[in-house]
C-alpha positions as CSV (number, residue, x, y, z in Angstrom):
1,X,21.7,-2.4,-4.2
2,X,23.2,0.0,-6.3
3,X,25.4,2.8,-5.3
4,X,26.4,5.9,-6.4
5,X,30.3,6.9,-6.1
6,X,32.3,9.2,-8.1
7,X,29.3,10.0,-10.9
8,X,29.1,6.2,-11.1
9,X,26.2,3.3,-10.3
10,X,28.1,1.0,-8.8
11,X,27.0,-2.6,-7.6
12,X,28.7,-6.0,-6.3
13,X,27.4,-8.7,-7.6
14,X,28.4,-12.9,-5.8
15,X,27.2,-15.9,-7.4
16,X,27.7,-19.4,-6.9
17,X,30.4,-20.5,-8.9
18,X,32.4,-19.2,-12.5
19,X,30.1,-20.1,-14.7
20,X,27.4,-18.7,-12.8
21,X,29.0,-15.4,-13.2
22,X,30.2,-15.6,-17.0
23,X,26.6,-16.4,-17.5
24,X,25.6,-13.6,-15.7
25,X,27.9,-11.1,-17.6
26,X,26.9,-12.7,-21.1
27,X,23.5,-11.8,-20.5
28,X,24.3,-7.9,-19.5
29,X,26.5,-7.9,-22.5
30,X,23.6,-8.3,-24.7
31,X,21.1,-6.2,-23.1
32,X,23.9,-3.5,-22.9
33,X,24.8,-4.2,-26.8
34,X,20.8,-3.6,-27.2
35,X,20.8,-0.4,-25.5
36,X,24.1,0.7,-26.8
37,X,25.2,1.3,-23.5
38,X,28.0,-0.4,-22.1
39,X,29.4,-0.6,-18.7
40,X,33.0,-0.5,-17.1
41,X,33.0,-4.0,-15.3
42,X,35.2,-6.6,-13.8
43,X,35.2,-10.2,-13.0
44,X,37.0,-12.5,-10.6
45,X,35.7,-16.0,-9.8
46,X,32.2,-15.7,-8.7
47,X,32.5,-11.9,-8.3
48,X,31.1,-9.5,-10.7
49,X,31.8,-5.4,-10.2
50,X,29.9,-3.2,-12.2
51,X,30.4,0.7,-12.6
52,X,27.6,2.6,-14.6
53,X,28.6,6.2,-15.8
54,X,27.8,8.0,-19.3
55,X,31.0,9.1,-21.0
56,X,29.1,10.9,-23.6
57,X,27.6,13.3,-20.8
58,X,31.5,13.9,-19.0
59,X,31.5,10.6,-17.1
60,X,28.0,11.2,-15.1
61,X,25.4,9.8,-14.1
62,X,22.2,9.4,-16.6
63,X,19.0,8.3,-17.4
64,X,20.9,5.3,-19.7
65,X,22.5,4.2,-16.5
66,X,19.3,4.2,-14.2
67,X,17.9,2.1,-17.3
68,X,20.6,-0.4,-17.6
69,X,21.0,-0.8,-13.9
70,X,17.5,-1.4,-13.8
71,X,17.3,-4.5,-16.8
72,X,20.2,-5.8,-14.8
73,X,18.4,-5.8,-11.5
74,X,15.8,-7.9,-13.8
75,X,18.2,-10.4,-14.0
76,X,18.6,-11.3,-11.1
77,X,15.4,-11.0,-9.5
């Protein structure tokens, strides 16, 4: 579930191994390259942490965000 913290979307994400997770992130990257909106994200193990903010709008919250979180939840479900 997503959360919002300091003007970002911010969501935890646990898979089953590395390259579970790599794989995971590889297919954000390109939905994020297609919607020329990129997010702030880390990655450790099997862990994935993503933050969602527009930079372009003063670091908020937007519509662009809402949309991205939403492909990613796609993703997964």
């Amino acid at each position: 579930m997503w959360k919002e913290k300091d003007n970002k979307l911010c969501r935890e994400f646990i898979f089953s191994d590395f390259v579970s997770a790599f794989g995971f992130m590889t297919q954000v990257a390109i939905i994020a390259e297609k919607m020329d909106h990129h997010p702030n994200w880390s990655n450790v193990y099997n862990k994935v942490i993503i933050e969602l903010t527009t930079h372009d709008a003063g670091n908020t919250i937007t519509e662009n965000d809402r949309n991205l979180a939403s492909a990613i939840d796609k993703l997964i479900a």
